[in-house]
Backbone atoms as SQL, in Angstrom:
CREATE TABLE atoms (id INTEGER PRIMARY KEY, chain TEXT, resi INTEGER, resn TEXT, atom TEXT, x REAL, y REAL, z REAL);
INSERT INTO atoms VALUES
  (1, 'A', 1, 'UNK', 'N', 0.846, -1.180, 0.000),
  (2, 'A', 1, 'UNK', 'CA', 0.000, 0.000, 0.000),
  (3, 'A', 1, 'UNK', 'C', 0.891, 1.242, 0.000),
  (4, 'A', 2, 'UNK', 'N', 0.214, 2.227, -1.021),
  (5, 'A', 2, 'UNK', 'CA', 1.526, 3.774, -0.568),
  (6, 'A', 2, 'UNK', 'C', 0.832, 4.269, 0.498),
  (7, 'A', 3, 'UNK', 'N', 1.917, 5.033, 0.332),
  (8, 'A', 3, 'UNK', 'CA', 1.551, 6.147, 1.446),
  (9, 'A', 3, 'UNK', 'C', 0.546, 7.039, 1.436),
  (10, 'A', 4, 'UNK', 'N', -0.638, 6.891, 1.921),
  (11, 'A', 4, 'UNK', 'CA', -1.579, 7.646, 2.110),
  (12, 'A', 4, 'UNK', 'C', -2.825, 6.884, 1.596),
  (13, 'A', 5, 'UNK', 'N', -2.429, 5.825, 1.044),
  (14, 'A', 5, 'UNK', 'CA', -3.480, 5.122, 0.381),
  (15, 'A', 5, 'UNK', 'C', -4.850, 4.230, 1.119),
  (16, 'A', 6, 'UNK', 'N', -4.212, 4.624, 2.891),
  (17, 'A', 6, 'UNK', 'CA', -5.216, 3.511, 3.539),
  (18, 'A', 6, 'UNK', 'C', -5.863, 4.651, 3.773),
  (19, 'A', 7, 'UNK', 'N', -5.688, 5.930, 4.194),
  (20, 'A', 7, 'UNK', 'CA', -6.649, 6.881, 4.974),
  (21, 'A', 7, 'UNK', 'C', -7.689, 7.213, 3.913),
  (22, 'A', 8, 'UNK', 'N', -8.763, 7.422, 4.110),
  (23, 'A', 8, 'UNK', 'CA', -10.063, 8.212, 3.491),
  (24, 'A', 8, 'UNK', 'C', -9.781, 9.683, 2.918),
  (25, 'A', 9, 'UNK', 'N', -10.316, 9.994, 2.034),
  (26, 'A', 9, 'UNK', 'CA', -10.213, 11.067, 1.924),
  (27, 'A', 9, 'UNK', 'C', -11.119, 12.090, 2.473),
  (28, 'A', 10, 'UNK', 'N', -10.868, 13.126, 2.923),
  (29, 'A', 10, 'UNK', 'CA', -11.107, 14.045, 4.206),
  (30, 'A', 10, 'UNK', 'C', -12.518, 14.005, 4.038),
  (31, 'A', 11, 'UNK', 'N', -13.447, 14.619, 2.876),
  (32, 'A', 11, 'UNK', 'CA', -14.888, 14.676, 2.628),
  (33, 'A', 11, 'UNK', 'C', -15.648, 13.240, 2.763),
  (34, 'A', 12, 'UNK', 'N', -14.702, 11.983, 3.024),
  (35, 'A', 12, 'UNK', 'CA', -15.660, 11.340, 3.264),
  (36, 'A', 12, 'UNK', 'C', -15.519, 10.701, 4.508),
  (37, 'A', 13, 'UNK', 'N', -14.692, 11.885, 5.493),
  (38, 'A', 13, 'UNK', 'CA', -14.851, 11.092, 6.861),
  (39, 'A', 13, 'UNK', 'C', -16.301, 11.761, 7.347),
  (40, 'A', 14, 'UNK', 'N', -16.329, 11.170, 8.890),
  (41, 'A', 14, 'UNK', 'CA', -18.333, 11.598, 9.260),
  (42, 'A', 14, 'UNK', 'C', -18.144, 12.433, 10.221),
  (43, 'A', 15, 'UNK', 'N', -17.736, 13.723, 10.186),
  (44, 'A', 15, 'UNK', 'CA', -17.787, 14.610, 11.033),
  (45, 'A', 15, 'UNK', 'C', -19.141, 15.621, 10.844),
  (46, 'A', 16, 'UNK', 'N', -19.437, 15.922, 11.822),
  (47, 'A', 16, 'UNK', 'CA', -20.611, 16.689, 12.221),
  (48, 'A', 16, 'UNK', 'C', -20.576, 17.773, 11.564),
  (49, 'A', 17, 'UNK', 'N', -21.518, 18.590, 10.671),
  (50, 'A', 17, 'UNK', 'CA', -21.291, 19.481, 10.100),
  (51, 'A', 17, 'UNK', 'C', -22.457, 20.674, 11.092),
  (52, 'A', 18, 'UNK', 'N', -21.348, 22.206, 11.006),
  (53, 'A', 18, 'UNK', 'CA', -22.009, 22.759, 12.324),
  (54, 'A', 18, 'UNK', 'C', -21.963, 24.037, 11.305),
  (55, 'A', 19, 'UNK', 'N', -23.252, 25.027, 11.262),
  (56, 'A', 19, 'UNK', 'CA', -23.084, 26.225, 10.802),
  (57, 'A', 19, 'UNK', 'C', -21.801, 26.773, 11.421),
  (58, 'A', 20, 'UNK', 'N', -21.650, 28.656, 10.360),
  (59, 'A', 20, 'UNK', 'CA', -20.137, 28.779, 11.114),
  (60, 'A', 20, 'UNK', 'C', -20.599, 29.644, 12.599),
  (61, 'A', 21, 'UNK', 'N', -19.894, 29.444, 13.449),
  (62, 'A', 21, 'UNK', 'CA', -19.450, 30.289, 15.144),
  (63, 'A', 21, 'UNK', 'C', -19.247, 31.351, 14.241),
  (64, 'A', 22, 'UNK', 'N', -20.220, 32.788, 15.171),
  (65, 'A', 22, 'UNK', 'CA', -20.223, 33.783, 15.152),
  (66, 'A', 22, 'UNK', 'C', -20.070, 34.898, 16.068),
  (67, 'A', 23, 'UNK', 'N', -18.887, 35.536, 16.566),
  (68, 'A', 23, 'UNK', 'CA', -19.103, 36.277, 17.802),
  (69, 'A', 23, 'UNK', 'C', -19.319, 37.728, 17.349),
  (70, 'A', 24, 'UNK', 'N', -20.488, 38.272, 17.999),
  (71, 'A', 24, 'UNK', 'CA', -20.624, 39.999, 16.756),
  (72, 'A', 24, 'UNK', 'C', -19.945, 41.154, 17.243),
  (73, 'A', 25, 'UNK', 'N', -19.979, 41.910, 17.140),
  (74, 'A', 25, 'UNK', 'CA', -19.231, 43.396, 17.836),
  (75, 'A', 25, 'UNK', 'C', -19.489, 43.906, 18.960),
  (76, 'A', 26, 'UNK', 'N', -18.426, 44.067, 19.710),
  (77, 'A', 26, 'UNK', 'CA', -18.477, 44.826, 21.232),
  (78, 'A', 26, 'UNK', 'C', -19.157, 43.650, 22.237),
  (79, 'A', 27, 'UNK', 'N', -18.525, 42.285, 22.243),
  (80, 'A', 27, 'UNK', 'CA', -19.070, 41.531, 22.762),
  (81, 'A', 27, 'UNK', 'C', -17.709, 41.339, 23.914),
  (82, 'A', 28, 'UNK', 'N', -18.487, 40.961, 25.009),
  (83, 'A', 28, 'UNK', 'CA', -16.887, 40.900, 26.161),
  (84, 'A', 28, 'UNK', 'C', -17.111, 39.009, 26.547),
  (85, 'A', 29, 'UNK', 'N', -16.277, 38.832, 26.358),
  (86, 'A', 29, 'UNK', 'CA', -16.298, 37.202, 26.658),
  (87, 'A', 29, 'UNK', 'C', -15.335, 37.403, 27.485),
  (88, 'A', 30, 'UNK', 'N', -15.937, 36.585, 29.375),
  (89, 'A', 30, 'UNK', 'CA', -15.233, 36.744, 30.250),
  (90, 'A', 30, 'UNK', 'C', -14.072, 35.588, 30.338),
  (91, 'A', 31, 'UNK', 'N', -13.056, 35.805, 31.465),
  (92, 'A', 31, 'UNK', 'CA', -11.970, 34.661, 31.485),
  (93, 'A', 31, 'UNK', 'C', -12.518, 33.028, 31.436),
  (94, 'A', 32, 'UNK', 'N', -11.886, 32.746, 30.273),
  (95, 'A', 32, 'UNK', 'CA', -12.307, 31.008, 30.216),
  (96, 'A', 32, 'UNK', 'C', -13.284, 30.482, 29.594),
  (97, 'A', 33, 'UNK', 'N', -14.053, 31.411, 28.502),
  (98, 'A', 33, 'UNK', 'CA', -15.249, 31.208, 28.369),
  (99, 'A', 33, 'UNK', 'C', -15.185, 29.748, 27.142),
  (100, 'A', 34, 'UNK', 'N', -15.545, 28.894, 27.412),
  (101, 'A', 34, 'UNK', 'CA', -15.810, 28.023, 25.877),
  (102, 'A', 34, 'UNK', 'C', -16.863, 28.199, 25.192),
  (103, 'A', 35, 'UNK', 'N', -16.952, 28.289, 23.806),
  (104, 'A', 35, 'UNK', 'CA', -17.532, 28.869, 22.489),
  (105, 'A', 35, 'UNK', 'C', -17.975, 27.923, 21.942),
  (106, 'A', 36, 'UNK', 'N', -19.197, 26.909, 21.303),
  (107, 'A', 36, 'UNK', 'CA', -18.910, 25.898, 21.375),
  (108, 'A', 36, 'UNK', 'C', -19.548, 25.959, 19.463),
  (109, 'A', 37, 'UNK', 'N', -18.525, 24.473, 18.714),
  (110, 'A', 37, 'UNK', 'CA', -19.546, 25.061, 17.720),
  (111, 'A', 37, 'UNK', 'C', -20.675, 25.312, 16.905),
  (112, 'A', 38, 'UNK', 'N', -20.905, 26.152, 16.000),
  (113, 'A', 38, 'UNK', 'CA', -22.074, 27.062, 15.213),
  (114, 'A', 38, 'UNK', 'C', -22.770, 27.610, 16.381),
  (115, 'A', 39, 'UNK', 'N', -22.162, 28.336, 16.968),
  (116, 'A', 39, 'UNK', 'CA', -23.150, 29.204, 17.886),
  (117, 'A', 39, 'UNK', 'C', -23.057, 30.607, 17.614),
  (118, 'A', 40, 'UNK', 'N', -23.872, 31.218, 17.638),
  (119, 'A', 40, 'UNK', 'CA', -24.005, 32.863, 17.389),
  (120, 'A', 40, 'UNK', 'C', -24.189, 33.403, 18.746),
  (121, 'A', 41, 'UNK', 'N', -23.371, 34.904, 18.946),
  (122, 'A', 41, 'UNK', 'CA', -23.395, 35.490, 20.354),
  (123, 'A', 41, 'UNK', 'C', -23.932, 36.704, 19.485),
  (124, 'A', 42, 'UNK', 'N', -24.648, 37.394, 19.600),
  (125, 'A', 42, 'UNK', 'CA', -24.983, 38.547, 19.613),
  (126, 'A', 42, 'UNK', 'C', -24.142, 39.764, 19.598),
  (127, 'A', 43, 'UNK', 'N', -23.950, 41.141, 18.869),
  (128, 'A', 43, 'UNK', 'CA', -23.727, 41.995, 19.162),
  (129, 'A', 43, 'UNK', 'C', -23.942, 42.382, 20.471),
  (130, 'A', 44, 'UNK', 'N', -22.862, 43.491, 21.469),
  (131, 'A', 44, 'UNK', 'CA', -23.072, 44.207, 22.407),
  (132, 'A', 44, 'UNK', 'C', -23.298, 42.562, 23.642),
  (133, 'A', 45, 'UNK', 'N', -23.190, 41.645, 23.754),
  (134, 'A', 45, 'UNK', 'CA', -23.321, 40.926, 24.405),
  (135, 'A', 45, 'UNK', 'C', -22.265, 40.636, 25.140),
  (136, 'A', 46, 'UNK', 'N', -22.572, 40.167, 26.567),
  (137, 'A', 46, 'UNK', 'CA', -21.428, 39.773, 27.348),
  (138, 'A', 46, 'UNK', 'C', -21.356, 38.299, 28.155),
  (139, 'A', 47, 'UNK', 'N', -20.390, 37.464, 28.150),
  (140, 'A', 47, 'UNK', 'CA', -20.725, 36.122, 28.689),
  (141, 'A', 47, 'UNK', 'C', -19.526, 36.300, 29.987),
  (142, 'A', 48, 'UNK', 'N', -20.134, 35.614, 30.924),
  (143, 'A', 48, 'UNK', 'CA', -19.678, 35.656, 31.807),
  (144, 'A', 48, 'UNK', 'C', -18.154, 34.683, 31.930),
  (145, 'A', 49, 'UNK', 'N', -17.512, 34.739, 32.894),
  (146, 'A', 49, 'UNK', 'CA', -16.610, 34.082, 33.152),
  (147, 'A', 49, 'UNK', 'C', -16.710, 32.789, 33.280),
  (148, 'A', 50, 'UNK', 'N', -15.827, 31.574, 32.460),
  (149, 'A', 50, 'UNK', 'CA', -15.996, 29.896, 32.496),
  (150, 'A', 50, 'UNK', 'C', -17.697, 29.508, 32.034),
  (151, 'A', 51, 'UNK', 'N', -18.117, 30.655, 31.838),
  (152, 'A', 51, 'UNK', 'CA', -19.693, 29.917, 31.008),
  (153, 'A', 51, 'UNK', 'C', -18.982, 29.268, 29.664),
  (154, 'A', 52, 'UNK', 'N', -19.907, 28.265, 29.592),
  (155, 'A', 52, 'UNK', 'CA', -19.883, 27.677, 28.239),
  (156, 'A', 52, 'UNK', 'C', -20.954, 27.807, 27.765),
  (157, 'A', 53, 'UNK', 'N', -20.896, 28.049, 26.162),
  (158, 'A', 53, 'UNK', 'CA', -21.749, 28.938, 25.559),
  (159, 'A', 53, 'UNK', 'C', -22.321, 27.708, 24.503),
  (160, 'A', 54, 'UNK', 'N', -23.286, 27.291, 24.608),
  (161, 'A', 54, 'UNK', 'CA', -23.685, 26.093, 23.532),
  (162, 'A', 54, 'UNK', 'C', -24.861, 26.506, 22.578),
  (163, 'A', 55, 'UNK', 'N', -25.626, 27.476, 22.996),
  (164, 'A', 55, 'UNK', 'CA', -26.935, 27.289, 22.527),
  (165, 'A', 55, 'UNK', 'C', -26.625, 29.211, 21.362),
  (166, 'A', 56, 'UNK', 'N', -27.253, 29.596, 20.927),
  (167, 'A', 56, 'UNK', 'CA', -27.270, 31.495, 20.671),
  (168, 'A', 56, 'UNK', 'C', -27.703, 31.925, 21.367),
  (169, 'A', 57, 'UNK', 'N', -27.005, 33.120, 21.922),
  (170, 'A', 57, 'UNK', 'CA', -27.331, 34.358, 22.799),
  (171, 'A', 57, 'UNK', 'C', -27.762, 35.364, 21.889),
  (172, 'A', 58, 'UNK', 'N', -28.651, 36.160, 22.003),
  (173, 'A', 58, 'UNK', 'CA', -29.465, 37.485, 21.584),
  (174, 'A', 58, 'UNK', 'C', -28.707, 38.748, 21.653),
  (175, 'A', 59, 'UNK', 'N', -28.557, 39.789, 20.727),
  (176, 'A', 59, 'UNK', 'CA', -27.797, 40.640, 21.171),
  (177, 'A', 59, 'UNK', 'C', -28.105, 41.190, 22.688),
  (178, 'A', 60, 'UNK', 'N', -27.159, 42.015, 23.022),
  (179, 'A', 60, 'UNK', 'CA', -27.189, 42.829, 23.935),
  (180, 'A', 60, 'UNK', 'C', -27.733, 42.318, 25.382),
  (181, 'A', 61, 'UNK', 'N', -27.559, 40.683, 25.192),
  (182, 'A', 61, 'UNK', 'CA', -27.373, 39.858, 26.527),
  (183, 'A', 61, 'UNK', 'C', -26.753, 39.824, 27.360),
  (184, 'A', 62, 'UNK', 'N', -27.034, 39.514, 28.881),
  (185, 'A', 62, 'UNK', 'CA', -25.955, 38.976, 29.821),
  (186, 'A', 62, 'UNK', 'C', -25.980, 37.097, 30.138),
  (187, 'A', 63, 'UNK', 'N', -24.612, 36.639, 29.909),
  (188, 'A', 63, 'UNK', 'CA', -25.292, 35.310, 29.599),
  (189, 'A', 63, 'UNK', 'C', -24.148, 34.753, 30.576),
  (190, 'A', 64, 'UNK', 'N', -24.873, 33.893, 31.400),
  (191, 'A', 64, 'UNK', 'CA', -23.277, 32.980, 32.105),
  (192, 'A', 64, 'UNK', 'C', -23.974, 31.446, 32.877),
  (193, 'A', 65, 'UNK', 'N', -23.042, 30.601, 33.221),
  (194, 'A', 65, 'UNK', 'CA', -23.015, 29.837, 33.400),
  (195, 'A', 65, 'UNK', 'C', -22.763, 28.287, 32.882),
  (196, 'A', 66, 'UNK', 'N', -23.093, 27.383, 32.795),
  (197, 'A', 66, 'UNK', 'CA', -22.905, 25.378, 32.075),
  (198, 'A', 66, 'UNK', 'C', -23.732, 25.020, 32.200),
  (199, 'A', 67, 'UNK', 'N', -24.397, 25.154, 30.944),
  (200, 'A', 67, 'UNK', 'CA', -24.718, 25.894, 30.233),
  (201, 'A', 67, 'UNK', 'C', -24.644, 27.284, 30.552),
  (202, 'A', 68, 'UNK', 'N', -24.510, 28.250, 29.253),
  (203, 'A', 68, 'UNK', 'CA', -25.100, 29.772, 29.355),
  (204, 'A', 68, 'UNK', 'C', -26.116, 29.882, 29.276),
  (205, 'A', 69, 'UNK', 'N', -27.001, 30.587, 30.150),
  (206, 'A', 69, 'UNK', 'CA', -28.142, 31.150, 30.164),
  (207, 'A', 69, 'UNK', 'C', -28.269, 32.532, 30.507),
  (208, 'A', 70, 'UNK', 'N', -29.106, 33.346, 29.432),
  (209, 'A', 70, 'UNK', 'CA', -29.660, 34.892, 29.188),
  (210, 'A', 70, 'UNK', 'C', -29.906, 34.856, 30.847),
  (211, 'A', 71, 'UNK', 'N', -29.534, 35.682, 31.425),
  (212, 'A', 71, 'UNK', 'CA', -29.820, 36.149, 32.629),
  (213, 'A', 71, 'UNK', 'C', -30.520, 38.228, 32.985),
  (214, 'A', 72, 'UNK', 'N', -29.949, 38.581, 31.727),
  (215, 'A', 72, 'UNK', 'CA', -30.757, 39.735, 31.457),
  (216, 'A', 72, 'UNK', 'C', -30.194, 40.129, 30.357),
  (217, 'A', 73, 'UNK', 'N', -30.495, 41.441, 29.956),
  (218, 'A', 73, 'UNK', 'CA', -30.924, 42.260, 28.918),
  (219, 'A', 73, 'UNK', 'C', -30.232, 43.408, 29.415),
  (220, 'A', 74, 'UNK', 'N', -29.050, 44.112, 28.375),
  (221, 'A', 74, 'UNK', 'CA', -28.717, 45.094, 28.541),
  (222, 'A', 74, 'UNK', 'C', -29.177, 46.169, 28.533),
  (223, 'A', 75, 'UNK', 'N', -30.165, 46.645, 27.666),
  (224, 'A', 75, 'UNK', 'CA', -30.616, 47.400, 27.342),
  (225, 'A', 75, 'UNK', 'C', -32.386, 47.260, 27.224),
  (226, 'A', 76, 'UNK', 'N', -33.019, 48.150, 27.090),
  (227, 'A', 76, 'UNK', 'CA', -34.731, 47.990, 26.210),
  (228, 'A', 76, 'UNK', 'C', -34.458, 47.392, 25.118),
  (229, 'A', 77, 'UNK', 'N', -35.704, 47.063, 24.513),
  (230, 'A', 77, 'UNK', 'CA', -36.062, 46.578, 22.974),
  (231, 'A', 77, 'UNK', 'C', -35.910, 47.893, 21.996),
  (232, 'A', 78, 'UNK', 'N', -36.708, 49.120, 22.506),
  (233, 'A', 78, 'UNK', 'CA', -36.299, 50.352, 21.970),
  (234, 'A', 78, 'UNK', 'C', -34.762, 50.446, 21.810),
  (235, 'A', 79, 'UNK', 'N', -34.069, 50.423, 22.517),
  (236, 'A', 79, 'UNK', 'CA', -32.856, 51.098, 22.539),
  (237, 'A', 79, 'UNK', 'C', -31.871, 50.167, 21.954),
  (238, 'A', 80, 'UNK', 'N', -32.041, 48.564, 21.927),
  (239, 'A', 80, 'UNK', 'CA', -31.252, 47.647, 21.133),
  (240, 'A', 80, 'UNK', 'C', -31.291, 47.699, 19.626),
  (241, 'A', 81, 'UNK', 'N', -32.616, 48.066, 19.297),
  (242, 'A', 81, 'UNK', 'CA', -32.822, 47.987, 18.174),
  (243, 'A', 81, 'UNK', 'C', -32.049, 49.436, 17.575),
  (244, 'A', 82, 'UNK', 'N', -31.714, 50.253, 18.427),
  (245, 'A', 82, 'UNK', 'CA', -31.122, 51.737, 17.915),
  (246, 'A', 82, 'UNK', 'C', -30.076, 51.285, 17.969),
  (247, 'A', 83, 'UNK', 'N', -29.078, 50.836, 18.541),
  (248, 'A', 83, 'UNK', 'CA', -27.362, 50.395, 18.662),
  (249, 'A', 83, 'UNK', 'C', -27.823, 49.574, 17.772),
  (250, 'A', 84, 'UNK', 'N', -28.292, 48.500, 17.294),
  (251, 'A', 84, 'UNK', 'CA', -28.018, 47.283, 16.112),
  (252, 'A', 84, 'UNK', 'C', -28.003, 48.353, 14.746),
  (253, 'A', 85, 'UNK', 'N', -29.515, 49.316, 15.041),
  (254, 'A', 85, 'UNK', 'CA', -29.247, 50.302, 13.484),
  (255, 'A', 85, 'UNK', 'C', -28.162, 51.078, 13.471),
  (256, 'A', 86, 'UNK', 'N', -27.439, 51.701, 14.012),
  (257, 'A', 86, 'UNK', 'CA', -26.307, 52.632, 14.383),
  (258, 'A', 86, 'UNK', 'C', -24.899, 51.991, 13.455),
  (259, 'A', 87, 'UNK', 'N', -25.336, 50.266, 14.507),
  (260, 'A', 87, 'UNK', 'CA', -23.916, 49.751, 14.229),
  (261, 'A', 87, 'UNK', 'C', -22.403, 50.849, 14.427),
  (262, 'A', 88, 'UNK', 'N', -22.386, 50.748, 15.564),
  (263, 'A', 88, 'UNK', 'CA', -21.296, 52.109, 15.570),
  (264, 'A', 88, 'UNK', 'C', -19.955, 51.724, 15.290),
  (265, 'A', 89, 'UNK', 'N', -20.066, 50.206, 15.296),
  (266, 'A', 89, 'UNK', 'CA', -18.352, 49.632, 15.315),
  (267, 'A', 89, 'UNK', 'C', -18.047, 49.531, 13.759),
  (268, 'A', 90, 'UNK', 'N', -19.292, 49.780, 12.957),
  (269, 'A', 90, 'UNK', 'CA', -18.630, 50.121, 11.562),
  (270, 'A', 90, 'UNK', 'C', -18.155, 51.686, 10.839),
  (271, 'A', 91, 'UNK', 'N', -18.173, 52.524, 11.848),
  (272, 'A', 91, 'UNK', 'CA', -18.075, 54.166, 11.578),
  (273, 'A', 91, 'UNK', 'C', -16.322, 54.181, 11.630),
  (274, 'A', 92, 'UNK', 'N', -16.132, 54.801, 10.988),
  (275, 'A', 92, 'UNK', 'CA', -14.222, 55.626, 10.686),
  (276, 'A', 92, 'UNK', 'C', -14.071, 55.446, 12.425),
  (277, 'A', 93, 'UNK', 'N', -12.492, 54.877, 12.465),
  (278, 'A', 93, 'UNK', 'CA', -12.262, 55.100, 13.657),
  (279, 'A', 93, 'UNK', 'C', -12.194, 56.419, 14.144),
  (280, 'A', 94, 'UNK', 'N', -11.608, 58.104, 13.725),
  (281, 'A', 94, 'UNK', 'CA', -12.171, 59.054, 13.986),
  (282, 'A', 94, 'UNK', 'C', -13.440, 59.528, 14.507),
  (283, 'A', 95, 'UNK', 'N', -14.266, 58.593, 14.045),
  (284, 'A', 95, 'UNK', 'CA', -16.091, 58.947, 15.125),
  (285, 'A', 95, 'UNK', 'C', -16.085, 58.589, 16.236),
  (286, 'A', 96, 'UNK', 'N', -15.344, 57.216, 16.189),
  (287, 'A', 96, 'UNK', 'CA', -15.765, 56.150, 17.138),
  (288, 'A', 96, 'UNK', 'C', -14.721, 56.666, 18.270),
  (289, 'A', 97, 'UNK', 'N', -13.791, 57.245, 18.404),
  (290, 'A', 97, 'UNK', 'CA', -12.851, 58.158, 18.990),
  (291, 'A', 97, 'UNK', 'C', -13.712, 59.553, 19.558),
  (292, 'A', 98, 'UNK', 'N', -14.099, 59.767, 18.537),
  (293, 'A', 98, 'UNK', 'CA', -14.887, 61.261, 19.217),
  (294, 'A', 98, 'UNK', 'C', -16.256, 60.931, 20.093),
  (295, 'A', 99, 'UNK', 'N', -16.676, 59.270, 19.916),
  (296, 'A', 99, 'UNK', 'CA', -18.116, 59.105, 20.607),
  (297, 'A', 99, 'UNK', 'C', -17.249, 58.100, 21.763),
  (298, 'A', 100, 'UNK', 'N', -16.397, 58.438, 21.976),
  (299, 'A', 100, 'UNK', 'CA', -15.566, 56.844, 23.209),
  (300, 'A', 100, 'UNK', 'C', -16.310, 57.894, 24.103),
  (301, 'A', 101, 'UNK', 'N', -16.467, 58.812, 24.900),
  (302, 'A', 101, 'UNK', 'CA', -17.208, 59.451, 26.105),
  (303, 'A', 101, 'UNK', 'C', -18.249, 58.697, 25.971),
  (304, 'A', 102, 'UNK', 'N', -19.398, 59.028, 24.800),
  (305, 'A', 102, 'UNK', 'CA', -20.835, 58.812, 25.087),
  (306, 'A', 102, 'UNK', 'C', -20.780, 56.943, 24.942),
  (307, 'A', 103, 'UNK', 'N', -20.280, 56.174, 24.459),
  (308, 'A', 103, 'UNK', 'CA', -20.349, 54.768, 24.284),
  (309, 'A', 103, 'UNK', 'C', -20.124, 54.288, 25.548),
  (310, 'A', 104, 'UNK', 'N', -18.729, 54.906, 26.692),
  (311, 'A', 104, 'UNK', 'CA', -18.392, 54.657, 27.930),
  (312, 'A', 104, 'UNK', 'C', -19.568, 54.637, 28.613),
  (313, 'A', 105, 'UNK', 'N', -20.384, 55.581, 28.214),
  (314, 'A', 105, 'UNK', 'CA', -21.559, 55.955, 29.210),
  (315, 'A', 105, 'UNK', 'C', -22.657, 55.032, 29.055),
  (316, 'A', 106, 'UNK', 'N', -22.908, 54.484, 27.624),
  (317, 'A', 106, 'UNK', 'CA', -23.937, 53.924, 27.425),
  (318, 'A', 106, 'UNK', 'C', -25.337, 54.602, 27.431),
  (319, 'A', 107, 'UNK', 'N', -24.716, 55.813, 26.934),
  (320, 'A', 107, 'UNK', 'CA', -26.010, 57.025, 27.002),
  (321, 'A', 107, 'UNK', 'C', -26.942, 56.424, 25.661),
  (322, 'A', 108, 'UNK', 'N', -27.591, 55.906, 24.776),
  (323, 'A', 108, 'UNK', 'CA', -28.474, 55.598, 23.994),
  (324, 'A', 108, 'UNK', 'C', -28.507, 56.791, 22.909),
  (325, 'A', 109, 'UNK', 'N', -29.457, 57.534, 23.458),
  (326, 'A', 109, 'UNK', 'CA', -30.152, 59.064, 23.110),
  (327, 'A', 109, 'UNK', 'C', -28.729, 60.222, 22.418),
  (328, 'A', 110, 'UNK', 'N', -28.000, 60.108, 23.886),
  (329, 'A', 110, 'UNK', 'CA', -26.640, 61.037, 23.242),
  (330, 'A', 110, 'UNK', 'C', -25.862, 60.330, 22.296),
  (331, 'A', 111, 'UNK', 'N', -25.456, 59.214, 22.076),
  (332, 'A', 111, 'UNK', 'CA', -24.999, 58.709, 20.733),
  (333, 'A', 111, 'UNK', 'C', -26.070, 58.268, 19.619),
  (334, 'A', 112, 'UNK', 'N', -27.690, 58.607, 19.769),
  (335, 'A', 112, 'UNK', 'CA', -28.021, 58.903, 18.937),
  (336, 'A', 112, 'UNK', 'C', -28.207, 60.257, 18.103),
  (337, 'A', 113, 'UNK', 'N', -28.197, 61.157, 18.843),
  (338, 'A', 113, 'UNK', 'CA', -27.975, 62.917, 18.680),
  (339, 'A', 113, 'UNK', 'C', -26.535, 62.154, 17.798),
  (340, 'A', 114, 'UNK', 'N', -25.658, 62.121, 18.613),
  (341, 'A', 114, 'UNK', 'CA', -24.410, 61.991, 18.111),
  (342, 'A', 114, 'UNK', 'C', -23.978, 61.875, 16.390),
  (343, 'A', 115, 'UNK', 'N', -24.718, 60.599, 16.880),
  (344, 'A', 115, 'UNK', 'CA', -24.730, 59.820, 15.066),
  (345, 'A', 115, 'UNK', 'C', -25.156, 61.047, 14.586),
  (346, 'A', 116, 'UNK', 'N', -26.537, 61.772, 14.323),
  (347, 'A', 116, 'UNK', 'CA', -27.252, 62.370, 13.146),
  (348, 'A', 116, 'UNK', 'C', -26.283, 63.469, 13.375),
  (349, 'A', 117, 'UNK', 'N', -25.421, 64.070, 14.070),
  (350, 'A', 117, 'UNK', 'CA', -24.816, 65.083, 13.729),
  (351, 'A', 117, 'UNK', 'C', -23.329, 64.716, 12.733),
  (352, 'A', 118, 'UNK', 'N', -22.871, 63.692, 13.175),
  (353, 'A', 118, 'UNK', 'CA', -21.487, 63.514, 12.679),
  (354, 'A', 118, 'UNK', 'C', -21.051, 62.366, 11.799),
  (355, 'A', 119, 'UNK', 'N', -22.198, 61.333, 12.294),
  (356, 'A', 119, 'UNK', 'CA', -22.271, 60.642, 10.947),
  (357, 'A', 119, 'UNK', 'C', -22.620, 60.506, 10.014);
């Protein structure tokens, strides 16, 4: 037999096929977290420390534990849906520099003023 001739070729071994793992913007994944795969985390979302993350988290979640579980909501429904339209992590780093005050703050309203003036 040559070399290589006993193994399968890769497409027909039986591995699990998993949509792709998605982690979205401004998401804080605490120390240790496992990601597990095809899972989607949400924009603006945060997982706690050593949670393992198996299932999708929603944007702008707080999610922890083994399993992760949504434990709250960062924000309103109003106001998530304004940061998802904003999308601020796609603006010139120059904006996103001039809005680091109001983002620190998590003011909503003032980085929406914000946006319509400068973006």
């Amino acid at each position: 037999m040559k070399n290589g001739e006993k193994f399968l070729p890769l497409s027909d071994y039986p591995f699990k096929q998993y949509k792709d793992t998605t982690i979205g913007n401004d998401v804080w994944l605490g120390y240790d977290v496992t990601v597990m795969p095809g899972v989607s985390i949400g924009h603006g979302s945060i997982v706690g420390a050593k949670s393992v993350v198996s299932s999708d988290i929603p944007p702008y979640s707080v999610a922890v534990g083994n399993p992760a579980k949504v434990v709250k909501a960062r924000f309103t429904q109003e106001e998530q849906a304004i940061l998802l339209d904003l999308a601020w992590w796609d603006w010139d780093i120059a904006h996103i520099e001039q809005a680091m005050p109001i983002l620190v703050k998590g003011d909503i309203q003032a980085l929406l003023t914000f946006a319509k003036i400068v973006v």
